[in-house]
N, C-alpha and C positions, 0 to 999 in steps of 0.2 A: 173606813166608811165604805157601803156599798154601796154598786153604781147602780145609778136609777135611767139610764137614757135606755131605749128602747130600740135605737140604732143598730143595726150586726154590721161589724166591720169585717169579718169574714161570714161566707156560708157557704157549706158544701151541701149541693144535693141527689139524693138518686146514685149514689158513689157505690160501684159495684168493681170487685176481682174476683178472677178466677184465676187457680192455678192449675189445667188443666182439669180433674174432677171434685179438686178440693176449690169450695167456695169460700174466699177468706172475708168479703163483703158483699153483702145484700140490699142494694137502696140506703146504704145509710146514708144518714144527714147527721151536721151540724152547723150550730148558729153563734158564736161570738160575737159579744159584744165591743165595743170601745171601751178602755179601761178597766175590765174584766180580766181576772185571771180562772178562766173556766175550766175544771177537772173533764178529762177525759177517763172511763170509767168502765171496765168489764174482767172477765177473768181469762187467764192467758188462752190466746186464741180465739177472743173476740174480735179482733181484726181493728184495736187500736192501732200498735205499730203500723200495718198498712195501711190505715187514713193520714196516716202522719204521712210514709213516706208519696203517698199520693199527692198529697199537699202540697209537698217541698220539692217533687216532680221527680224523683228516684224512682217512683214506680208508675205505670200508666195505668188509669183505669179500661176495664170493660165498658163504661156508661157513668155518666154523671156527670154535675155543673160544679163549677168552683168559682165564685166571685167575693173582691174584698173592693171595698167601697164602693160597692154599686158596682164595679167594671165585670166582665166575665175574661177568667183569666183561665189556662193552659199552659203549666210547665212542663219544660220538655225534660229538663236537666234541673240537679238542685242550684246550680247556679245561677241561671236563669229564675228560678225564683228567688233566689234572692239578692236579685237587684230588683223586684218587683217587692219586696219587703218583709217576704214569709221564710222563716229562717228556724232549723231544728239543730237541738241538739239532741241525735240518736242514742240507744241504750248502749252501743258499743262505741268507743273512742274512733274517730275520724279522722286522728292523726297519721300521719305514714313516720312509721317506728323509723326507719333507716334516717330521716331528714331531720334535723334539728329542729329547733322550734322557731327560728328567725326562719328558717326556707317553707318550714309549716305555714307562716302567717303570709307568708310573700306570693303560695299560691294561692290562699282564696283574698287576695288584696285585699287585708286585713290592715287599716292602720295599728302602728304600734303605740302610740302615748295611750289612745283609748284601751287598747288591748291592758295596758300594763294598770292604766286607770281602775280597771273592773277586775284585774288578777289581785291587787292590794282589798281593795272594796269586797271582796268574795272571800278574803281571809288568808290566800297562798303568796306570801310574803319571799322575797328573798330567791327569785327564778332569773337562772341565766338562758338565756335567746339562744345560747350557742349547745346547749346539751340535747342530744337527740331523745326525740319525742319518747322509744321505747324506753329510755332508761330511765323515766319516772314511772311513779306509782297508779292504779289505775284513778286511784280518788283523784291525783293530780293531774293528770290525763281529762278527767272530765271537766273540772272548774277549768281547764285552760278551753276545751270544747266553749264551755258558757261565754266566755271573756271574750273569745274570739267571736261568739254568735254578738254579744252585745255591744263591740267596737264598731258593729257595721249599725247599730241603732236599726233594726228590723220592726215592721209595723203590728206583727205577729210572730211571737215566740213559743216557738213549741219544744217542750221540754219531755222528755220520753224516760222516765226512770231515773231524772238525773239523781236523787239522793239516794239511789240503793246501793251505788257502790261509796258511798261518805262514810266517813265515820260522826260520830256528834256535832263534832266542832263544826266543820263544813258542811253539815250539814242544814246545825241555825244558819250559818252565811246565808244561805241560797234562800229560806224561809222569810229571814229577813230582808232580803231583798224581794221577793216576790208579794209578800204582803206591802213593800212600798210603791207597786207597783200600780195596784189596785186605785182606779178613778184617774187614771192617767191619759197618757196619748199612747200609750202601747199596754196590747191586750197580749193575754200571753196562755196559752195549749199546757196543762200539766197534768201530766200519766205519774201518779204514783199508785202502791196498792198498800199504802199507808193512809189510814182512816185518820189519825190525826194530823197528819202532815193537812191533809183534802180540808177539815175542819178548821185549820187556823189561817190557810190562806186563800179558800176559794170562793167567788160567791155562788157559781152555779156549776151543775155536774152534767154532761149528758152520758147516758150511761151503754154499753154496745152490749149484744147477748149473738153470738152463734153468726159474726157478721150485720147485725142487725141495732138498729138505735129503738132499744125499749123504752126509752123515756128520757126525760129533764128534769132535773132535780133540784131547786134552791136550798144551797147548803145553807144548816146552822146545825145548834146542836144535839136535832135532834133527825137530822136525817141520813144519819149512816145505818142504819137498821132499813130504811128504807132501797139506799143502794144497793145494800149487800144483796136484798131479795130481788132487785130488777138485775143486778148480775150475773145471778142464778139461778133465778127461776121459780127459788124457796129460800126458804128462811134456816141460813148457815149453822152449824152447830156451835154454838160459841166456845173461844178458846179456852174459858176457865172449866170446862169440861173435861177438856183435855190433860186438866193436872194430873200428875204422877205425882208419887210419895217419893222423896228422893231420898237415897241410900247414903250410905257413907261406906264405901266397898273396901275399906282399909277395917271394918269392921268383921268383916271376913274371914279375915286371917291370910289370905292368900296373896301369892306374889305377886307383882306390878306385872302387868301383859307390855308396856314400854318404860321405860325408865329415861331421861336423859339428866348430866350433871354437867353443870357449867358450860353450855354449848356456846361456843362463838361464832363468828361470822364478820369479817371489815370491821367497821363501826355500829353495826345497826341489832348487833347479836352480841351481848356483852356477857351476860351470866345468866343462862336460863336453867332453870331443873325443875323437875317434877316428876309425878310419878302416876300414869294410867293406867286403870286394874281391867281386869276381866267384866264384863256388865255393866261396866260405868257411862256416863255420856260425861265429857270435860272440858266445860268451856273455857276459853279463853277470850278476855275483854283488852281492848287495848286499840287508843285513837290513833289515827293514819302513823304510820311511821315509827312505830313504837318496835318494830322487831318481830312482827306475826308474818309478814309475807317471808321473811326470812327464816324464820322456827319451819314455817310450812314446808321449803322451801328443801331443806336440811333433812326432814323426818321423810319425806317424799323421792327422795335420790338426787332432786335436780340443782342441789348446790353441796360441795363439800364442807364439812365445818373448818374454821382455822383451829379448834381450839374444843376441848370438853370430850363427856361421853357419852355416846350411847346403845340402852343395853336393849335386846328382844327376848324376855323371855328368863330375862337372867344373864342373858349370852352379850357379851361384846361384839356390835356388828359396825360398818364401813359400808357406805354405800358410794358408790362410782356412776354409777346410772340408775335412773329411776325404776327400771327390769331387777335391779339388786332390793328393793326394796317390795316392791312387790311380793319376790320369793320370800321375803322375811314377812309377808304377813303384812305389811303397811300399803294399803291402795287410797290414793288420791282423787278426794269429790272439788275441782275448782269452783270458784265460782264466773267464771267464763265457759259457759259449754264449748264455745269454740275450742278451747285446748285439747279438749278432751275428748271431742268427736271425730269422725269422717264424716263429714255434713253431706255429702256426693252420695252417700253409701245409705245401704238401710237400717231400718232400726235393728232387724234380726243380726244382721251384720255387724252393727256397731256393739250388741251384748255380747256376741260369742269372740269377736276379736282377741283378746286377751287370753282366753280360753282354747283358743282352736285345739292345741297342742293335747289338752285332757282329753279331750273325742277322737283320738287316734289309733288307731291299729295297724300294725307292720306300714304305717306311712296313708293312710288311709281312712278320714272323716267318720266318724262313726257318726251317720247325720239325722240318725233319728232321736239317739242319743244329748246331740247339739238341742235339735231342735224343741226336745221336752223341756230343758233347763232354761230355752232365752223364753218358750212360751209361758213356764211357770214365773221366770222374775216381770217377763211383761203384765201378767194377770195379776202378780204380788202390788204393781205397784200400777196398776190403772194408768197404762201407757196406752194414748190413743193415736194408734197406731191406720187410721185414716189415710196416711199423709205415708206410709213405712217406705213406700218408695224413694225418698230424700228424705233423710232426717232435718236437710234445713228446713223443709215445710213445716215441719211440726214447730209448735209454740216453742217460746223459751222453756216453760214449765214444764213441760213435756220432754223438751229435751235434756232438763237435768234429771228428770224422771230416766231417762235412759242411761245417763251416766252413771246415775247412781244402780240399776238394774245390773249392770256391766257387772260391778262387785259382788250383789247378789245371787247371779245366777251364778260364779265361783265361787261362792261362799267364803264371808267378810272375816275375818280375825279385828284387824285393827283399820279402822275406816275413818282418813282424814281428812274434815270435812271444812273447805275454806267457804263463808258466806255461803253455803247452799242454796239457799233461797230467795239471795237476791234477786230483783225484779221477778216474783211469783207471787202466782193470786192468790187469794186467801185460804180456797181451796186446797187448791195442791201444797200451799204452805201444813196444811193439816193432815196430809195427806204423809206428806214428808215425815214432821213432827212424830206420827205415829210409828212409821216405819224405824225411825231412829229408834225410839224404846222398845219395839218391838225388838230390833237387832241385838240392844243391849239385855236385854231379858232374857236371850237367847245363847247369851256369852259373849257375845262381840264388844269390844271395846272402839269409843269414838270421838276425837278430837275435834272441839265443835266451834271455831272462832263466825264469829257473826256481828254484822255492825246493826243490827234489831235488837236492844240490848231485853225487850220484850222476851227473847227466846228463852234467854237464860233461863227463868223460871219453870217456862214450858216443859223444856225439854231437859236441860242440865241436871247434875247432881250436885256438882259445886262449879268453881270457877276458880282460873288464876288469872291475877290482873297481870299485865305486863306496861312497865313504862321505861322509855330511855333504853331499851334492850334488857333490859332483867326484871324475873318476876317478884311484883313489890307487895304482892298478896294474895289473898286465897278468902273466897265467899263462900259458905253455905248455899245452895240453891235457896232455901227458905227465907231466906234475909237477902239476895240478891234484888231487888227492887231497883229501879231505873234509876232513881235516883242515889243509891249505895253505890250503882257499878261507876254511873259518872263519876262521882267523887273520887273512888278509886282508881279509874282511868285517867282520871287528872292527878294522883300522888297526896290527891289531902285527905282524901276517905280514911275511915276508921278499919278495913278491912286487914285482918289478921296477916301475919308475917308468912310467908308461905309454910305448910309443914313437910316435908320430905323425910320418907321416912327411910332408911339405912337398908343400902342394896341386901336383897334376899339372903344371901351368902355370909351378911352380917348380921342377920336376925335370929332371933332365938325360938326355938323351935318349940 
């Protein structure tokens, strides 16, 4: 039921930053209600994230008011707000990796029965207090962020991408609690760039453009065509535009660009195999903890297998460091730009990194040379480059636009691609999308795990399910539908036994 009181228990107004020449907010305002779960709404680089963290006191503004219940408040620290009641959970995990999660909870005085109350209630069953924070998963990382935001009972909860890094499962959790939230005594802040997510549980949107609040929107279901244009500016190309014809590249005739057989890994890598061709794009579906951060992990350089093989090319390779894998043609798109970046460094900077060594003669830059190749991947891939003097100034979208650039302006063979487009607007989501078939049209081969099971279609040619560490099936793109991959990522799908077909060397010519 939606709330009808006309009360704002929060409102910010006149809310303006600058960061140096880049304006990340313009006067915006917003108004929350009591018992509302109101969508926060723009496309990356509208200056959501920084109202959030102005809110919660991490960042100071240039100008503007903030008061919740009538009071006028000024956080200095997020701490300080929230013991005043306004409490976030940010797009990146808040946890300090090195400390367990008992010393986690113990610095923001966190009781634990509530803590543990809302870790079962949110679906992440079975956690011990004493494992350090890094050594879970990121999905796990963030439901524990929520748990601990909602042990302290906050009077405004502000949620910033929580379910981009979820997989299904946890991600109704969080859904389902936020729609019981709704007409309550706590209002709650939620940034997703998920148009259904927005539709099932919020009642009003306010939407940012360019730093700036373009409008208010009363969600139902027929006002996401309206967002999307206060977003933007215009009216988005829609994504069924975007369809491609998907291939079956074993149709070919030609050999696998990666092979692996039976790869293992501890417990969480039991028996994986498949085979990625030349041109393909190849998804991979599979709920938290199935063995994907760990495949990724293995094909990338940065963990060794216990167990299995795998081939480049035809060829038997062994990687030791992620530089070994590289050389073989395999480059890594996280989906944490942090990993991936020098966020201090510039964006020109952060494409030729990888590269510098190709631009060299007798020990010496070839730097007109450099600089043709990062300018071409910046123009390929509409990096707005505003901000190039810090990469961390640039949006998130933007900055996976560089990561991925990186590859590009070296030119991709096999390009492994974890959640790329987590927390990214719809825009740059298409933007991405495109770029990927462009690559593979082009020969490149692309390994696409993604918790949007929407993409699949998009972008894929088919899909391998993985559950329990082995892969338990194989989807056509065409019959991939949200509902087929669930199934499948749960083990009761109808989805076909994987095919692998017999390394090159055993095929008949």
């Amino acid at each position: 039921m939606r709330t009808t009181t006309t009360d704002f228990l929060l409102e910010a107004d006149g809310i303006s930053k600058r960061y140096g020449t880049v304006v990340a907010l313009s006067s915006a305002s917003l108004r929350v209600r009591k018992g509302e779960v109101h969508a926060l709404m723009g496309a990356n680089g509208a200056g959501k994230s920084t109202l959030v963290k102005i809110l919660t006191g991490a960042v100071r503004p240039n100008a503007g008011t903030i008061s919740l219940n009538g009071g006028q408040r000024t956080a200095h620290s997020p701490a300080e707000a929230r013991r005043g009641g306004l409490v976030s959970v940010y797009q990146e995990p808040s946890l300090i990796p090195d400390l367990d999660l008992q010393s986690n909870l113990r610095l923001t005085e966190t009781p634990v029965e509530p803590f543990l109350h809302w870790i079962e209630e949110l679906g992440l069953a079975k956690l011990d207090l004493s494992t350090p924070a890094g050594n879970l998963p990121l999905a796990s990382q963030r439901i524990i962020d929520l748990a601990r935001a909602l042990a302290i009972e906050p009077e405004v909860l502000m949620l910033d991408e929580i379910t981009a890094a979820l997989p299904a499962n946890l991600t109704e959790g969080v859904l389902d609690f936020l729609s019981r939230q709704r007409g309550g005594d706590r209002s709650v802040i939620f940034i997703s760039h998920r148009m259904t997510e927005i539709a099932s549980v919020c009642d009003r949107a306010t939407v940012l453009r360019e730093g700036k609040t373009v409008g208010v929107v009363d969600v139902d279901e027929s006002s996401a065509q309206r967002i999307v244009e206060l977003m933007l500016g215009e009216v988005v190309e829609r994504q069924s535009e975007l369809a491609h014809q998907p291939i079956d590249p074993r149709s070919r005739e030609e050999a696998p660009r990666l092979t692996t057989r039976n790869l293992q890994l501890n417990t969480r890598l039991t028996d994986v195999s498949f085979d990625l061709y030349p041109g393909e794009v190849l998804g991979v579906v599979a709920l938290e903890g199935q063995g994907q951060d760990e495949l990724f992990n293995v094909l990338s350089g940065w963990e060794r297998p216990d167990g299995g093989e795998l081939l480049v090319d035809g060829r038997p390779v062994s990687f030791r460091h992620p530089a070994d894998a590289i050389r073989a043609g395999l480059v890594y798109v996280p989906a944490d730009r942090a990993e991936a970046l020098l966020m201090q460094r510039s964006v020109p900077e952060n494409i030729a990194l990888p590269f510098s060594s190709r631009f060299r003669r007798w020990g010496r830059i070839r730097r007109r040379q450099e600089r043709d190749k990062v300018n071409a991947a910046i123009d390929r891939l509409q990096v707005d480059t505003r901000a190039q003097g810090e990469v961390r100034r640039l949006s998130g979208g933007n900055q996976q636009k560089v990561t991925i650039a990186r590859w590009v302006a070296g030119g991709v063979e096999t390009l492994l691609c974890f959640d790329p487009t987590r927390g990214i607007d719809i825009r740059t989501k298409q933007q991405i999308y495109v770029l990927l078939r462009d690559l593979a049209e082009a020969g490149s081969s692309i390994l696409l795990y993604t918790s949007e099971l929407s993409e699949i279609q998009l972008v894929c040619d088919r899909a391998i399910v993985i559950f329990g560490g082995q892969v338990v099936g194989e989807l056509a793109a065409k019959g991939a539908d949200e509902a087929a991959l669930l199934r499948a990522a749960h083990n009761i799908g109808s989805a076909t036994p994987p095919s692998v077909m017999a390394p090159p060397e055993d095929r008949k010519s």
